[in-house]
C-alpha positions as CSV (number, residue, x, y, z in Angstrom):
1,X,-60.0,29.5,44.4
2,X,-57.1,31.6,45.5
3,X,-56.4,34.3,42.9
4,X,-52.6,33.3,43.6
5,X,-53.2,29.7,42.8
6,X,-55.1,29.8,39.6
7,X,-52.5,32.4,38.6
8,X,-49.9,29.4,39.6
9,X,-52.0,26.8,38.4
10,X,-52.5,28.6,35.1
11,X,-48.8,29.1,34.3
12,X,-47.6,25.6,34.9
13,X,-50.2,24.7,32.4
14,X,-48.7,26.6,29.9
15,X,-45.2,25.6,30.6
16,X,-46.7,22.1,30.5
17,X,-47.7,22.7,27.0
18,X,-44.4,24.8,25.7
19,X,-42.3,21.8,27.3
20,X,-44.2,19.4,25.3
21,X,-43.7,21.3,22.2
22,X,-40.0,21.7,22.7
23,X,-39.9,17.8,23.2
24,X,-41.7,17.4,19.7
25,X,-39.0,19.7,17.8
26,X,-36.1,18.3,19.8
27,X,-37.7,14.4,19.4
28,X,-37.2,15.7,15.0
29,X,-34.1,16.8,15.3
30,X,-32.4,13.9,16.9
31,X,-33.7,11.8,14.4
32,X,-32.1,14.0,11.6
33,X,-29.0,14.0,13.7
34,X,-29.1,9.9,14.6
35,X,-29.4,9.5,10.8
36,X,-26.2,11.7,9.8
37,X,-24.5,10.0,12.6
38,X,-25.7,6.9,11.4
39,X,-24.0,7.8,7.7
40,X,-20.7,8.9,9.4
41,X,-20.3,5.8,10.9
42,X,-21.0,3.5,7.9
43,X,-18.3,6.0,6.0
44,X,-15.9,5.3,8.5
45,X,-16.8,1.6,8.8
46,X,-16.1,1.3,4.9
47,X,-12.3,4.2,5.2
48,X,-11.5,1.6,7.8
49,X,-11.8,-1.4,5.7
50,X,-11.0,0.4,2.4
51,X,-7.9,1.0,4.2
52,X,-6.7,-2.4,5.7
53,X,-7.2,-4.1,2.5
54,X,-6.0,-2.9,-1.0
55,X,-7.7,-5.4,-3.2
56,X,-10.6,-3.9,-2.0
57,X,-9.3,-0.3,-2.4
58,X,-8.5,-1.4,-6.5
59,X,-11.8,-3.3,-6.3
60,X,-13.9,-0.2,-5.6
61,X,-11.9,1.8,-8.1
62,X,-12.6,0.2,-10.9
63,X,-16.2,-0.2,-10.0
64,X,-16.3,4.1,-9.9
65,X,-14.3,4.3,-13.3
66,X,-17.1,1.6,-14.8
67,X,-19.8,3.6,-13.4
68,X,-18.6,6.6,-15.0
69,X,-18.3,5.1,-18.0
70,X,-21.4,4.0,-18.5
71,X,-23.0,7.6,-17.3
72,X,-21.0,9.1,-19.6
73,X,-21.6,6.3,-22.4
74,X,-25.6,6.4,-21.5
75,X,-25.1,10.5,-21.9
76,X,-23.7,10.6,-25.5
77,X,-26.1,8.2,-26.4
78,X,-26.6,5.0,-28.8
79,X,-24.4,6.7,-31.9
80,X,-21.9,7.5,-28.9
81,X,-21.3,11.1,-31.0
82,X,-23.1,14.2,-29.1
């Protein structure tokens, strides 16, 4: 074979195999960026509807004040004294 050719034929192999690796890492990193996007969205989803009704808005207020009463409750413990 040409010395030309296998020189050719041996460097498309290699970017061959570089491209496929760069399709790996950039096939992980768009599912770590489809996921955040995927959070973003529901966040805005739920600002949009928090926003267009207030029973909802007093709603989820209450249910983060009750949460963090209980943390704090479950934290003192059953004698509620620390």
């Amino acid at each position: 074979m040409n010395p030309q050719l296998l020189n050719l034929a041996q460097r498309r192999a290699r970017l061959v195999a570089e491209i496929g690796q760069q399709r790996a890492e950039l096939g992980g990193r768009l599912a770590t960026a489809r996921q955040s996007l995927a959070y973003a969205g529901i966040g805005l989803l739920a600002t949009q509807l928090l926003a267009r009704r207030p029973w909802l808005r007093v709603l989820a207020l209450a249910g983060l004040v009750i949460a963090a009463g209980s943390r704090l409750a479950a934290h003192r413990g059953p004698s509620g004294r620390r």
